[in-house]
C-alpha positions in Angstrom: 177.9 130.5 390.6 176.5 131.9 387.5 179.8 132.4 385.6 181.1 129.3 387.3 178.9 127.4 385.3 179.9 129.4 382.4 183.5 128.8 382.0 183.5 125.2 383.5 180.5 124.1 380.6 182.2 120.9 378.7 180.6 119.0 375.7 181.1 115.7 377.8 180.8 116.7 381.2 178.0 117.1 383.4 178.3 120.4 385.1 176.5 119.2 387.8 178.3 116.5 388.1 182.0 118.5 388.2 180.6 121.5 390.7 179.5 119.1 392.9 182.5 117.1 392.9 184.4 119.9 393.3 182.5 120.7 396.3 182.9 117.6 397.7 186.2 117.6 397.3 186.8 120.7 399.9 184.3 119.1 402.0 186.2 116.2 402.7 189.4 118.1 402.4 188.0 120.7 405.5 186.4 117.5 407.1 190.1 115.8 407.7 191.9 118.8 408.4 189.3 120.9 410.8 186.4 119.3 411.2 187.3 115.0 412.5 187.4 116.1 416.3 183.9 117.8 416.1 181.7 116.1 418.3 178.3 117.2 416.7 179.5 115.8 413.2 181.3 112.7 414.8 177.9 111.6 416.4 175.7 111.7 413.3 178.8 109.7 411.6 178.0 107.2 414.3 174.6 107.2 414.0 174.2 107.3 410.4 177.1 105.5 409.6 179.3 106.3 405.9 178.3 104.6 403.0 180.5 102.2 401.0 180.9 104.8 397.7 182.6 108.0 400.7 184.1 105.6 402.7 186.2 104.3 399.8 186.6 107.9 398.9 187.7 109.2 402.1 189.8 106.0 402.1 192.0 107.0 399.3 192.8 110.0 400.6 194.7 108.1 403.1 194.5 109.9 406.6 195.3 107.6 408.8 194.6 109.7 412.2 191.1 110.4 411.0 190.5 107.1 409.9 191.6 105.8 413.6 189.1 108.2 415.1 186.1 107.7 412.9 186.4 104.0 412.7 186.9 103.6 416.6 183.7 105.6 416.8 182.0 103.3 414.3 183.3 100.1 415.2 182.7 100.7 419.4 179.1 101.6 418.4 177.9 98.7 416.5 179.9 96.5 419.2 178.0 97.9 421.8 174.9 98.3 420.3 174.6 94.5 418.5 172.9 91.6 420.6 172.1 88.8 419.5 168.3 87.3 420.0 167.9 83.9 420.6 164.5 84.3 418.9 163.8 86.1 416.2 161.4 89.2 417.1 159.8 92.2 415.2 161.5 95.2 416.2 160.1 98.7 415.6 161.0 100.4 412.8 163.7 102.5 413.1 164.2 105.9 412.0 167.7 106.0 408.8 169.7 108.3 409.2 171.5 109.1 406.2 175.5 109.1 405.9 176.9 112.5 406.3 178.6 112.6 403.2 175.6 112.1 401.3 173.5 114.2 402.6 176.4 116.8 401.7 176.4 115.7 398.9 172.3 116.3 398.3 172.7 119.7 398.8 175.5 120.7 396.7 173.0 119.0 394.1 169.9 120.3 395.1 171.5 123.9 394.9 173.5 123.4 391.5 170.6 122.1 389.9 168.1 124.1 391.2 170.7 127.5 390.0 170.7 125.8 386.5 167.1 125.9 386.0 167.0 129.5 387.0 169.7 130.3 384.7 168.8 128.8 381.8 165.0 130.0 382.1 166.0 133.6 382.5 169.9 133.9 381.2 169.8 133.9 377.7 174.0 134.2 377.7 173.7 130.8 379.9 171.1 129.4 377.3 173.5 129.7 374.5 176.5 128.7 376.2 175.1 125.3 377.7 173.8 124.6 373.9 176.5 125.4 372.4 179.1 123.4 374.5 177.6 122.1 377.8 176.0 118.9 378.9 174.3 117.4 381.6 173.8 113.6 383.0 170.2 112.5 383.1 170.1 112.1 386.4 170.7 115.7 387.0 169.2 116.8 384.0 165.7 115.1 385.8 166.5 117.1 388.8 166.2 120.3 387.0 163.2 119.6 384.9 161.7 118.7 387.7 162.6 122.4 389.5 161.3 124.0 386.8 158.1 125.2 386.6 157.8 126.5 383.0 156.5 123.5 380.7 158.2 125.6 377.6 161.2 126.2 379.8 161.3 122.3 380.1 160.7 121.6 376.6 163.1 124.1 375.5 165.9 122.3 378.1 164.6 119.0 376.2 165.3 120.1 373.0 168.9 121.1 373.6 170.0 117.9 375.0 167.5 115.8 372.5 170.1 117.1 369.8 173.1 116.2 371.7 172.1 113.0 372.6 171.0 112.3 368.9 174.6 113.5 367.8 175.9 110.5 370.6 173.4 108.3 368.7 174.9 109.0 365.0 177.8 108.3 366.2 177.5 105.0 368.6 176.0 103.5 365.4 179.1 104.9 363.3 181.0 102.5 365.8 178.7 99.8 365.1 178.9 100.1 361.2 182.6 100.5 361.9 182.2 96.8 363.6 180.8 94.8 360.0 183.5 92.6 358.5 183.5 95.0 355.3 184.1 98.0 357.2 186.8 96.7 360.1 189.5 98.6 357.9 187.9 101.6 358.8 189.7 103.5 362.1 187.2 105.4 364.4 187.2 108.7 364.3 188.1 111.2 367.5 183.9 111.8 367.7 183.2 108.5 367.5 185.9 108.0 370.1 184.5 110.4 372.4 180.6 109.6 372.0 181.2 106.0 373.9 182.4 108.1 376.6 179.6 111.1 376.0 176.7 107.6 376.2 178.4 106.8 379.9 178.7 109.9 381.3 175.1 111.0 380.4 173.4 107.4 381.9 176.3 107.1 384.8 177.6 110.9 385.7 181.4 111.6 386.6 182.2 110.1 390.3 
């Protein structure tokens, strides 16, 4: 994983945000092909149902056969387990269970963040790499401040991406600048060009 990180660090993509892709990827790849007539993963589909971000996803991967089965599953369940009350009643809270896919998808980032704040508080090769050319989305940049345990660790993390996000700033107001009626002659350049991007990826992530 270490040298994973390594060689897949981009200046404006979230690691993070790629491995676990990536991972989800072969999840749903080994979930169509292996894994749609298991019984055990079939029933917590049905009980904790697929959200509307994986079942697009798994949509557009277009299975039809697997869709048929899932779908039967989900649709014969909520047939069957719907009634309608005459009068409205309080009904005991009931326990969510979670959509398979995301939880899946937890753990791939639980563990990649939780690997990046081990390497980069003890791998001064990953240190230099990540500030040299990586990046991280905040949301997963939270994650790993908040699994590690080193306040100079953190502020060190900090730092790194302060100064990236401060380059994204000079340049989001080079666009701005770029945007006055005396300067509209002006083209953008390619780092202006990629910072709009850079500002998305680091408040969205990569889907």
């Amino acid at each position: 994983m270490y040298f994973e990180m390594i060689e897949n660090f981009r200046e404006d993509k979230c690691i993070i945000c790629y491995l676990k892709n990536k991972a989800m990827n072969k999840f749903f790849d080994d979930f169509l092909y292996e894994s749609v007539n298991d019984y055990s993963l079939r029933d917590k589909i049905r009980k904790g149902g697929i959200c509307p971000a994986h079942a697009r996803k798994l949509e557009s991967l277009g299975d039809v056969l697997a869709h048929a089965i899932i779908y039967s599953d989900l649709l014969s369940n909520f047939k069957n387990n719907h009634h309608i009350e005459i009068l409205p009643r309080k009904k005991k809270a009931k326990e969510q269970n979670m959509c398979v896919f995301c939880e899946k998808e937890n753990g791939f980032e639980d563990t990649y963040t939780r690997a990046f704040s081990s390497f980069f508080a003890t791998q001064s090769q990953f240190k230099s790499a990540f500030a040299e050319r990586g990046f991280i989305c905040q949301r997963h940049l939270n994650q790993v401040l908040e699994k590690t345990t080193s306040i100079s660790v953190q502020k060190e993390l900090w730092l790194v991406m302060g100064a990236k996000i401060d380059k994204i700033l000079h340049h989001l107001e080079k666009i701005k600048e770029k945007n006055d009626y005396r300067n509209i002659h002006i083209n953008y350049t390619p780092d202006e060009i990629r910072a709009w991007h850079m500002a998305v990826e680091f408040v969205a992530g990569a889907q």
